[in-house]
Structure formats: structure tokens, C-alpha cells
C-alpha positions as CSV (number, residue, x, y, z in Angstrom):
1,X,2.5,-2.1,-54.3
2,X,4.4,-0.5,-51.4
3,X,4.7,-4.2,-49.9
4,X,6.3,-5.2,-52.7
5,X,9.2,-2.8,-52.6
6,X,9.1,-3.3,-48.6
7,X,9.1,-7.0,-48.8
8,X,12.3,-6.7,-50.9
9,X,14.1,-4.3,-48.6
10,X,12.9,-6.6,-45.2
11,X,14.7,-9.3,-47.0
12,X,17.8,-7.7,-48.2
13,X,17.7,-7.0,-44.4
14,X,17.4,-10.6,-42.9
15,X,19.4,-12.2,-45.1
16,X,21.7,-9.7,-44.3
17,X,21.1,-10.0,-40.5
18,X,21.6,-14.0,-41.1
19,X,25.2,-13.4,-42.4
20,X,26.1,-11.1,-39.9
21,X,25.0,-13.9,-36.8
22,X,27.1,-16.3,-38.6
23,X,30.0,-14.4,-38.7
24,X,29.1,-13.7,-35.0
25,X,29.4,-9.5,-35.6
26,X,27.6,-8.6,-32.3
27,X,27.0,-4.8,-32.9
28,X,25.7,-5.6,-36.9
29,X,23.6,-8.0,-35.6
30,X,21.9,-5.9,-32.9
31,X,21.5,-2.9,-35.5
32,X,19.8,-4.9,-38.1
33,X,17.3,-6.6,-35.8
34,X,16.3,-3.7,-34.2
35,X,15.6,-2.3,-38.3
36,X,13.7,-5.4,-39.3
37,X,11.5,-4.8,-36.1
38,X,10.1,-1.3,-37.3
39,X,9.7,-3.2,-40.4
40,X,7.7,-5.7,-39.2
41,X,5.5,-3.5,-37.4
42,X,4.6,-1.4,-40.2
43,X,3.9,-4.5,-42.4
44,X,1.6,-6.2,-40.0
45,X,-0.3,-2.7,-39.4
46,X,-0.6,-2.7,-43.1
47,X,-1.8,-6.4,-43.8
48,X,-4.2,-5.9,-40.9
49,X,-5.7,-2.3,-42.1
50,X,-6.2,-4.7,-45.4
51,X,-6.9,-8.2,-44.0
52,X,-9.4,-8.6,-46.6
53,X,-7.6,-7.8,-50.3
54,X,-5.2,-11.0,-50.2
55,X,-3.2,-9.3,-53.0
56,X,-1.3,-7.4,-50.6
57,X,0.1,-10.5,-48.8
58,X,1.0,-11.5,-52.3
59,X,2.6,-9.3,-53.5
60,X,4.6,-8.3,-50.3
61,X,5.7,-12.8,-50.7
62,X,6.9,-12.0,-53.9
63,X,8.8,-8.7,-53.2
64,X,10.4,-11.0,-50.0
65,X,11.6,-14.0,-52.3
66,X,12.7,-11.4,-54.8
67,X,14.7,-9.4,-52.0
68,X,15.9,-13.1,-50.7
69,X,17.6,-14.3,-54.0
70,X,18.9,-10.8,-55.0
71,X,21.0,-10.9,-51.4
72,X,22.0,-14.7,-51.0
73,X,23.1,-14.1,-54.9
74,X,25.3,-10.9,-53.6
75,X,26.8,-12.6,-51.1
76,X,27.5,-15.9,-52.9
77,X,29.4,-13.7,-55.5
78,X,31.6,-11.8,-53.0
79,X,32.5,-14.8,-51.7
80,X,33.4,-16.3,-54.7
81,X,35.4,-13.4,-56.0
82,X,37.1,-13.8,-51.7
83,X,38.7,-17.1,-52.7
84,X,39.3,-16.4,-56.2
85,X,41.4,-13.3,-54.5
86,X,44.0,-15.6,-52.9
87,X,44.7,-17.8,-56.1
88,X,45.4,-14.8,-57.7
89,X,48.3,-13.6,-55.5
90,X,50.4,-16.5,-54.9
């Protein structure tokens, strides 16, 4: 069950990573990967402690889509309301 939550949080993490190497933020980008390292290290220690119970993988998938689609659906809406901004001024 832990994966699950950690699978989330990795994601938030990448996803958030990905955006910050596309808007080229060098520091951000540096920061995060270094994060998602530790990350990744404690999830492969854990999968391989418990190679053989397959739920763990699963559930650790589905806490990573989950984490995927809450953050590309956060920054979809920020940038929405970002151009909706501008209309609004002139």
C-alpha cells in the first residue's frame, strides 16, 4: 500500500520534472531529478525485497497513473486559466 501513495508522489514529481525541462529551468530541473532518484531507489529495494507478491508492482502502476493524470490535469488548468488571464485585461 505504501507503493501506492509513493507511486503517486514519484509522478507528481516527473511530470513535474518534465515541465520544468521544457520550460528549460536549469536549477528546478536538477532539484527534482536528484528527488526522483532517492525515489527510485527506495522503490526498486522494495519491489526486489518482494519480487514475488506481484500486487506491489500493481498497485505502485496504479498509484503512478493516478499521480500522472492528477499533475498533467493541474498543469493543463493553470495554463488554461494563464491565457484566459490576458483576455480578461484588455
Amino acid at each position: 500500500m505504501i507503493l501506492f501513495f509513493v507511486g503517486i508522489i514519484e509522478m507528481i514529481i516527473v511530470t513535474a520534472w518534465t515541465k520544468v525541462v521544457a520550460d528549460t529551468r536549469l536549477i528546478a530541473s536538477g532539484i527534482i531529478t536528484f528527488i526522483n532518484i532517492l525515489i527510485w531507489y527506495y522503490v526498486l529495494r522494495v519491489v526486489i525485497d518482494n519480487i514475488e507478491n506481484f500486487t506491489v508492482v500493481l498497485s505502485y502502476a496504479l498509484g503512478c497513473s493516478i499521480g500522472t493524470m492528477f499533475t498533467t490535469y493541474y498543469f493543463r488548468s493553470r495554463d488554461k486559466k494563464k491565457s484566459i488571464i490576458p483576455m480578461m485585461v484588455k
